[in-house]
C-alpha positions, 0 to 999 in steps of 0.5 A: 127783512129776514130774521136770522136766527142766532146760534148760542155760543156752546159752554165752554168743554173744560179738559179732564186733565185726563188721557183718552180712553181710546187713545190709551189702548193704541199701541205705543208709537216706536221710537224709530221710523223704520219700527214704524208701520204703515197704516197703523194708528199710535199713541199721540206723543202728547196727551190730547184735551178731554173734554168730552164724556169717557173721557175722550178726545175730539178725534175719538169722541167724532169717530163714536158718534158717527158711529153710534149714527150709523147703526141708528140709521140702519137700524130705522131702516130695518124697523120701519121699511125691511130694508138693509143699509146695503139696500138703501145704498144700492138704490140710492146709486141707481138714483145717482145719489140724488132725489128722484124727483128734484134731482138734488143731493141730500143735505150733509146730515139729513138723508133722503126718506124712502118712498113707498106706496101707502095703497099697496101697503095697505093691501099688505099685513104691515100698518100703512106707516111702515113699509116692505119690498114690494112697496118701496117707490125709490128715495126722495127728499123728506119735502119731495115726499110730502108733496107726493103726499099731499097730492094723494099720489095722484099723477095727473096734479102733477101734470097740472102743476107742471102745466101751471108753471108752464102757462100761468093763468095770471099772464092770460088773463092779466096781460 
């Protein structure tokens, strides 16, 4: 029997009482319709719940943290593979959005790790943790990559792996 692990209730956000910080600096919504412009955000009529810290709304504090996630992303990519958000998008579309060896799409949240190969980079002048141009493989599933790992890159495991899936010795010898 599997145990599920419980999620803790999150405290309860009590409201500031207070007007979002973004909220305020949108333009005040006119009165007529035909003032209004397509494609342009307003001021809520009614003040939204602040619960978040700023203080800001749902909406803003959702738009802020995506935000902030984004240019974390981006900014691991650059430190740790030399590789621009454009890049990793560019190959992750030629992979089809998926992971080269299981060809499953990454999960909502984790993206997929990029693969680069540990032999050339030690031939390079950057540490063997990081990665350049010229050793990127392609992106993989953090779990995909291990595997890679724990076979030393080597492809004849991988034959033999899928050999054994194949014909398992058990079924030979057993039955």
């Amino acid at each position: 029997m599997s145990r599920r692990r419980r999620r803790r209730a999150s405290p309860e956000r009590v409201d500031s009482g207070r007007w979002c910080k973004e909220c305020l600096e949108l333009p005040e919504r006119p009165a007529l319709e035909s003032e209004r412009q397509p494609g342009v955000e307003y001021r809520p009529a009614r003040r939204r719940p602040t619960p978040f810290p700023g203080p800001r709304c749902k909406t803003h504090h959702d738009e802020v943290n995506k935000s902030k996630s984004d240019s974390r992303k981006a900014s691991y990519l650059e430190e740790n593979h030399g590789m621009t958000e454009e890049q990793y998008q560019l190959l992750l579309k030629a992979q089809g959005g998926v992971c080269f060896i299981c060809h499953m799409k990454p999960g909502r949240f984790k993206r997929l790790s990029v693969d680069h190969d540990h032999a050339l980079a030690k031939l390079h002048d950057h540490p063997v943790e990081k990665s350049c141009r010229d050793c990127w493989r392609g992106l993989l599933h953090s779990r995909c990559n291990s595997y890679l790992g724990w076979t030393r890159d080597d492809p004849e495991a991988w034959l033999r792996g899928a050999e054994y899936l194949r014909n398992p010795p058990a079924r030979k010898v057993l039955l």
